[in-house]
C-alpha positions in Angstrom: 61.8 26.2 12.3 62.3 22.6 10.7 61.4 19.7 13.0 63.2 17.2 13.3 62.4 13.7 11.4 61.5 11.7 14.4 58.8 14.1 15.5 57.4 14.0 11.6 57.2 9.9 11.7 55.6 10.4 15.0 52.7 12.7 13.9 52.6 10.1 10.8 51.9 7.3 13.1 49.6 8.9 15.2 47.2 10.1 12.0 47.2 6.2 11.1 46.4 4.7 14.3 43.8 7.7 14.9 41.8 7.6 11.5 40.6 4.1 12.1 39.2 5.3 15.2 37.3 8.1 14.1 35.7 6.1 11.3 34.7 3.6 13.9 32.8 6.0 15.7 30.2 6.7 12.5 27.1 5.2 13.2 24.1 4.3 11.7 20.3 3.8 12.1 18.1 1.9 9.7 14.6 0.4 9.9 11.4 -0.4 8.7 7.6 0.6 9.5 4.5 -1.5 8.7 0.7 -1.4 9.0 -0.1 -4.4 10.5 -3.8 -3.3 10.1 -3.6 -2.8 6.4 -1.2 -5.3 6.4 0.9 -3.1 4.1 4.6 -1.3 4.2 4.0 1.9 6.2 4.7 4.7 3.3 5.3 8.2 3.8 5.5 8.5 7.2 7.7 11.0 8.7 10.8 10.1 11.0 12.6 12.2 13.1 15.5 11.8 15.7 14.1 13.7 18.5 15.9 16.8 19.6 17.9 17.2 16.1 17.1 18.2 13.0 17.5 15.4 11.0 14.3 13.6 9.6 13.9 11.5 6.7 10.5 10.0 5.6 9.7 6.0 5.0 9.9 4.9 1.2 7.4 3.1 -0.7 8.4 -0.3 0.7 8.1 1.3 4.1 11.9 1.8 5.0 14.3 4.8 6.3 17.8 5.6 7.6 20.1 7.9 9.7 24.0 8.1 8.5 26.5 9.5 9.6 25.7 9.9 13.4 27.7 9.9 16.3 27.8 7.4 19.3 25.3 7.9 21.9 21.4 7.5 22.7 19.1 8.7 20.5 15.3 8.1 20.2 13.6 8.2 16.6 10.3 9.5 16.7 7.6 8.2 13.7 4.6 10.7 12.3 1.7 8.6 10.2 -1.8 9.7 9.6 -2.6 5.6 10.0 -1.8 6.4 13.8 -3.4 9.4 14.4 -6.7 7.6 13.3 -6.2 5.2 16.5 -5.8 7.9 18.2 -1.7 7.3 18.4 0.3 10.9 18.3 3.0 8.9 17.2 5.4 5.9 18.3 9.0 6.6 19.7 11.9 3.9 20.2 14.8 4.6 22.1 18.2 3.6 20.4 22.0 3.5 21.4 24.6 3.6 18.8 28.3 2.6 19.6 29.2 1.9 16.2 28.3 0.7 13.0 24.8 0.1 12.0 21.7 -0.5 14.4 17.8 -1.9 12.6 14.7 -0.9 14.4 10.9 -1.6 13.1 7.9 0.1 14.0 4.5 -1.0 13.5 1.2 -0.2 13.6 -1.0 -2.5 15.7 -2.7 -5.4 13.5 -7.2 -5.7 14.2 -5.9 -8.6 16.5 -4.1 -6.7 18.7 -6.6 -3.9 18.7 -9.2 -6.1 19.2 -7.8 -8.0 22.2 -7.1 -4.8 23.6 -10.8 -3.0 23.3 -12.9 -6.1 23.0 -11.2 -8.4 25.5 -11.4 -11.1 23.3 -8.7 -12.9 21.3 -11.4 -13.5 18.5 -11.9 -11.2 15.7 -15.0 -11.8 13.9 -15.2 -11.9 10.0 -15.2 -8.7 8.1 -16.3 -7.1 11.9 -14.5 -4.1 13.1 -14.0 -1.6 16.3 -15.3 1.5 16.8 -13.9 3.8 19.6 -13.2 7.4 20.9 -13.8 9.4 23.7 -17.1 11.3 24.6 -16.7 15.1 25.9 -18.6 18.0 26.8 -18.9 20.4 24.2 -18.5 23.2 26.5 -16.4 22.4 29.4 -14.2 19.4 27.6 -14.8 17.5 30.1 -15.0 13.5 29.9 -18.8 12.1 29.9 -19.1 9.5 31.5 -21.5 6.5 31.6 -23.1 8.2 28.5 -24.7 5.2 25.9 -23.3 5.4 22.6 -25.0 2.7 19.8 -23.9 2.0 16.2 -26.5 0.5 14.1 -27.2 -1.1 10.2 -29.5 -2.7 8.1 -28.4 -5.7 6.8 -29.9 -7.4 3.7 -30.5 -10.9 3.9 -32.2 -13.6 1.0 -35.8 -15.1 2.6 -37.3 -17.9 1.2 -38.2 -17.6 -2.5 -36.9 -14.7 -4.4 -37.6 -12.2 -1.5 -34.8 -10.1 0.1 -35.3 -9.4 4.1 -34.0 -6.4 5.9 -32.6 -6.7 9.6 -31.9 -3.7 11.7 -28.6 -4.8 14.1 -27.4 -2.8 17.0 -24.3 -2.8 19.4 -24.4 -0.9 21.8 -21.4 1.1 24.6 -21.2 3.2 27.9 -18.2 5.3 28.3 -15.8 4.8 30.7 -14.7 7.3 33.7 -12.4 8.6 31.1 -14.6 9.1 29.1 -13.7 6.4 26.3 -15.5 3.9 24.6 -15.8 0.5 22.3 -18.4 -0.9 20.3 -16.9 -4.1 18.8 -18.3 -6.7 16.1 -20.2 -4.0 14.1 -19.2 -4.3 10.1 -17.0 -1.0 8.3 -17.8 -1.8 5.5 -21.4 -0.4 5.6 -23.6 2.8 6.4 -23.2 3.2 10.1 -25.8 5.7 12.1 -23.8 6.0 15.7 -25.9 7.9 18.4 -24.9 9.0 21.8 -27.0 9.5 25.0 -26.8 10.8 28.1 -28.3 11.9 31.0 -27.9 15.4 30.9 -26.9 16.0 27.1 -28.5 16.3 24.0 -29.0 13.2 22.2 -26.2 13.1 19.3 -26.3 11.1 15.6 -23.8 10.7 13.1 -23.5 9.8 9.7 -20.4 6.9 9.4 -19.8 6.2 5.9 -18.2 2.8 4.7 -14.6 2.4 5.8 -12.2 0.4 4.2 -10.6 0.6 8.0 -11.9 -2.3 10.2 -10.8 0.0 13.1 -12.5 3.7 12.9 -12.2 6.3 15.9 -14.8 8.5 16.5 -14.4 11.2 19.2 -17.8 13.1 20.4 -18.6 16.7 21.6 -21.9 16.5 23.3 -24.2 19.9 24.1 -25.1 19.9 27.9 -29.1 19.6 27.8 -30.6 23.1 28.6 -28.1 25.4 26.7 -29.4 25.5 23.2 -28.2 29.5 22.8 -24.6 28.7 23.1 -23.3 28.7 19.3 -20.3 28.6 17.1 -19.8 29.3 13.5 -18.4 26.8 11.0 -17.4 28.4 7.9 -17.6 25.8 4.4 -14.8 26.0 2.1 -16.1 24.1 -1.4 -12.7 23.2 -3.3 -12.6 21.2 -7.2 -9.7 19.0 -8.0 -7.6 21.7 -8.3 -8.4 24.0 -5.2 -10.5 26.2 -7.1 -13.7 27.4 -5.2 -17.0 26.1 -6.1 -20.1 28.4 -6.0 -23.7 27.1 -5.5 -22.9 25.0 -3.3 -25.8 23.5 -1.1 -24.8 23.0 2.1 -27.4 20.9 4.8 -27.1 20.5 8.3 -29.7 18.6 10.8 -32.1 21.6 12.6 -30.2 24.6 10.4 -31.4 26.2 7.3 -29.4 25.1 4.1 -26.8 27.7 2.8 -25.2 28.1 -0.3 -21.5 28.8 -1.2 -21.2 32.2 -2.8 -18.4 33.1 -5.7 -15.4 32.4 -3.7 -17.1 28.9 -2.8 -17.8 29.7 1.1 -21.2 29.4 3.7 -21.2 30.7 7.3 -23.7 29.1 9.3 -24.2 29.4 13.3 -25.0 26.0 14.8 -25.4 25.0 18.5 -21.8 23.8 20.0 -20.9 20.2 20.0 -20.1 17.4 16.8 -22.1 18.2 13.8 -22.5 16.9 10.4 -22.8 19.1 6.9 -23.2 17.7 3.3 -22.6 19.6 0.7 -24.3 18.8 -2.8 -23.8 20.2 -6.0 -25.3 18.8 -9.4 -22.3 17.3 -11.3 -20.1 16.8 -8.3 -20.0 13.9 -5.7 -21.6 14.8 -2.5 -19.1 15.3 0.6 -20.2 14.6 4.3 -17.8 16.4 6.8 -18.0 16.1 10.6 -17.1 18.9 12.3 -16.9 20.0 16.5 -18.2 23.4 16.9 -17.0 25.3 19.8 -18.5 27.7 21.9 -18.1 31.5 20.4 -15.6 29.8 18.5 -14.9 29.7 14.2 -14.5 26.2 12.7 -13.2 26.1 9.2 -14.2 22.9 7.0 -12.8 22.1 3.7 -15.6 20.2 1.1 -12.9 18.8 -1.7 -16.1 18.7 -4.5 -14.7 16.2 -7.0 -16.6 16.1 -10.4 -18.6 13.0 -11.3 -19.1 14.0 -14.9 -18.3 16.4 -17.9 -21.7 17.5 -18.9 -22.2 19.0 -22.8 -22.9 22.2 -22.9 -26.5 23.1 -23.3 -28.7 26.5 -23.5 -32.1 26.7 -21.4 -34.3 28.9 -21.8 -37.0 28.1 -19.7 -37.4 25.4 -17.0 -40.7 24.2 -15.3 -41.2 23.1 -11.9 -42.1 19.5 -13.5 -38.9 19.6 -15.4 -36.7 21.2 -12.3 -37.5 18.3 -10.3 -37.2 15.6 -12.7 -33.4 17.3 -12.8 -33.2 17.1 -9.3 -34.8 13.1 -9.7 -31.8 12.2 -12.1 -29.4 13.8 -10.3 -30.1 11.8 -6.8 -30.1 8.7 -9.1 -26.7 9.7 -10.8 -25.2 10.3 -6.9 -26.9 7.2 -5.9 -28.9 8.9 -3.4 -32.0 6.9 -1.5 -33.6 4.0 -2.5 -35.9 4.2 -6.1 -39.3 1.7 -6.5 -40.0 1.9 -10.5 -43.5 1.4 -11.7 -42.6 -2.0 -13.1 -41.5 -3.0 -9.3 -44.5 -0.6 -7.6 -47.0 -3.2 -9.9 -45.8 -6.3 -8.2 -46.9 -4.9 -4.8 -50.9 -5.0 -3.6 -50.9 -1.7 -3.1 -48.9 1.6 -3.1 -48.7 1.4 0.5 -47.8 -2.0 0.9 -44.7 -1.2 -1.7 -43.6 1.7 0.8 -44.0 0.0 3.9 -41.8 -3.0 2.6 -39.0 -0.5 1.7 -39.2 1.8 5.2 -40.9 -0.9 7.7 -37.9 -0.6 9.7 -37.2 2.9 9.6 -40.9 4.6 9.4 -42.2 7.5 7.7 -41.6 10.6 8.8 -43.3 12.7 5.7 -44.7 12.0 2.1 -45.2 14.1 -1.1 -47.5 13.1 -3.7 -45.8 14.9 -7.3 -43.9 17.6 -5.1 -47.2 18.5 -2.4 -47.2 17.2 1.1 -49.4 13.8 1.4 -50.1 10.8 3.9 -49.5 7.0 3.4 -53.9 7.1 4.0 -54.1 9.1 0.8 -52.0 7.5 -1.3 -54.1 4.3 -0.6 -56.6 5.9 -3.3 -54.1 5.9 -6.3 -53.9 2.4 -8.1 -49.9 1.3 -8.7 -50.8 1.4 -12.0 -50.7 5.5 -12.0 -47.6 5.7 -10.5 -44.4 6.5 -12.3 -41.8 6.4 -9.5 -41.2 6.5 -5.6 -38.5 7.6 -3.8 -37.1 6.4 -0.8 -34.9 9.3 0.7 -32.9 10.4 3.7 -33.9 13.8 4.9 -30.0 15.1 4.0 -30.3 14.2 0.3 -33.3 16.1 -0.7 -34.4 19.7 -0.8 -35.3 21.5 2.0 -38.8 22.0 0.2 -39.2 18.1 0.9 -38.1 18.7 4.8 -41.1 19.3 7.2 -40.1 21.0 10.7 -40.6 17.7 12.5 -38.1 15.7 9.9 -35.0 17.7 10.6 -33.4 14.9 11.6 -30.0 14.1 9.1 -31.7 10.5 9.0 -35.3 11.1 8.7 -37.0 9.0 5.9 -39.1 10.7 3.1 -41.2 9.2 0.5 -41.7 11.2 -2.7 -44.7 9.5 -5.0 -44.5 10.9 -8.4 -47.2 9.6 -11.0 -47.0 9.1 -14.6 -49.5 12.0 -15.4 -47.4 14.2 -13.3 -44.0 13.7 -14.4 -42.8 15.1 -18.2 
């Protein structure tokens, strides 16, 4: 059956007047994310439109679109590890689209605004940054509350003369009813030691290395005082560059015996429940520090990424000595630029051997001593003229063999003092 040509023109007309229409209702969404506290474009973030399937991810310059979508409300949901360190799951913006094209921005808050907000202060002090997180029970997850939590440093400063002072700063917290916390002022880009204390909890240190983030969140686990059987296991993964495991592999964790990585590069070690710290060291590798929250009768897996410092020649050995061994070991806490190292040139300047420890570790004390590898005391080495001595090291418990470790210096952060003497050494 033929129509007639009046009904054909019709349908014509109609198709016109509707295409416009339906193009009009295609609808766009573009926008742009920043990191106000890197004060950099926001890159590789991932961007979602919630409750669809569509997601796109932020370009090098920090932007993103939508095409193509139809009228209505929409809210666009933004992934970034940058947020997830402020503790931020991620930042939503509600959109509505009738037509055409619709620009949003997100952004991650700038130190100002963070500051303002945990400091209560519209200040921010020079090269000073935040430290915050929430403090928990490591067995019930519950918040702590009015536990003290302290960051200190040791800054260096020039005395009069040619002389170079030490000063030991602190700042110091209590958490919240919620359990949260914020230590302002202290500097990121320095070794931090942060400890937590409370009432009925195990005192808690940890190891914060230099950030180039003025804003660092650290949440704690604390072990409740009187429940020193209740354990978890963390099991080590030691990676190369390539994922490749990594055997020999020392592994050190405060109050634990050390373990090392077997052929397919892992440790299993049983340590109390609550936030612990474990180093791994390897001769030829960097060392990696990894914080991890052990639950109870739970299994914690860690990856150590071990990245090589430096392509050694091959060499054959027949024989090693102890003297040799730990001259190795000497050079290779040097190479990593472990510890603090006095050379007899610098030893010579000081009155006495003593007196050229106790102006390295007057701050920090001495919690053992070795005299060419045996246990000694600062009252013997007052005997031995500066003249005799070849080298002394300066160390943190963490960085040396567990040889070096008395029972009562278990602590991560516990100084040593090896003496080595020129007759001693090769």
């Amino acid at each position: 059956m033929r129509l007639p040509l009046t009904v054909w023109r019709l349908c014509l007309a109609a198709s016109i007047i509707s295409g416009p229409t339906t193009l009009a209702q295609i609808a766009a969404v573009r926008g742009r994310a920043f990191d106000s506290l890197a004060v950099r474009p926001l890159t590789g973030a991932d961007v979602f439109l919630e409750g669809s399937s569509m997601h796109t991810s932020t370009d090098s310059l920090g932007f993103f679109h939508f095409d193509g979508l139809r009228p209505g409300a929409y809210v666009v949901v933004l992934y970034h590890e940058a947020l997830q360190r402020l503790g931020v799951a991620a930042l939503r913006q509600p959109v509505t689209l009738d037509s055409g094209t619709v620009t949003i921005a997100f952004g991650v808050p700038s130190i100002a605004t963070i500051w303002r907000r945990a400091c209560g202060s519209p200040r921010v002090l020079e090269d000073s940054g935040v430290v915050f997180g929430t403090i928990r029970d490591a067995i019930t997850g519950s918040v702590v509350a009015e536990a003290e939590i302290s960051v200190s440093w040791i800054e260096l400063r020039a005395d009069s003369g040619t002389s170079v002072v030490r000063h030991r700063w602190q700042a110091t917290a209590r958490s919240a009813s919620d359990g949260g916390y914020s230590i302002c002022g202290v500097p990121f880009k320095t070794e931090l030691i942060l400890a937590a204390r409370s009432h009925d909890a195990a005192i808690l240190q940890l190891l914060l290395e230099p950030s180039p983030d003025a804003v660092q969140r650290v949440n704690i686990r604390v072990r409740p005082s009187g429940v020193e059987a209740a354990t978890g296991i963390v099991v080590g993964v030691f990676q190369d560059e390539a994922g490749h495991p990594v055997p020999g592999v020392r592994v050190s964790s405060p109050g634990l015996a050390d373990a090392i990585s077997d052929s397919t590069g892992r440790t299993v070690s049983v340590a109390p429940v609550g936030t612990r710290q474990f180093i791994g060291r390897v001769v030829g590798r960097e060392p990696h520090l990894a914080t991890v929250d052990v639950g109870l009768n739970d299994t914690s897996m860690v990856v150590f990424p071990m990245h090589r410092l430096v392509t050694l020649d091959p060499i054959t050995v027949t024989a090693m000595s102890v003297r040799h061994r730990y001259l190795a070991e000497i050079v290779a806490r040097q190479f990593q630029g472990f510890g603090r190292f006095i050379d007899s040139a610098e030893v010579a300047r000081y009155a006495s051997v003593p007196h050229a420890i106790s102006m390295q570790t007057k701050l920090t004390g001495v919690c053992a001593v070795f005299l060419d590898g045996l246990p000694s005391t600062l009252k013997d080495v007052r005997l031995r003229s500066a003249a005799d001595i070849a080298l002394i090291e300066v160390q943190r418990s963490m960085y040396i063999p567990s040889r070096f470790r008395p029972r009562r210096c278990q602590s991560a952060f516990a100084t040593i003092v090896l003496i080595w003497t020129k007759n001693w050494l090769p």
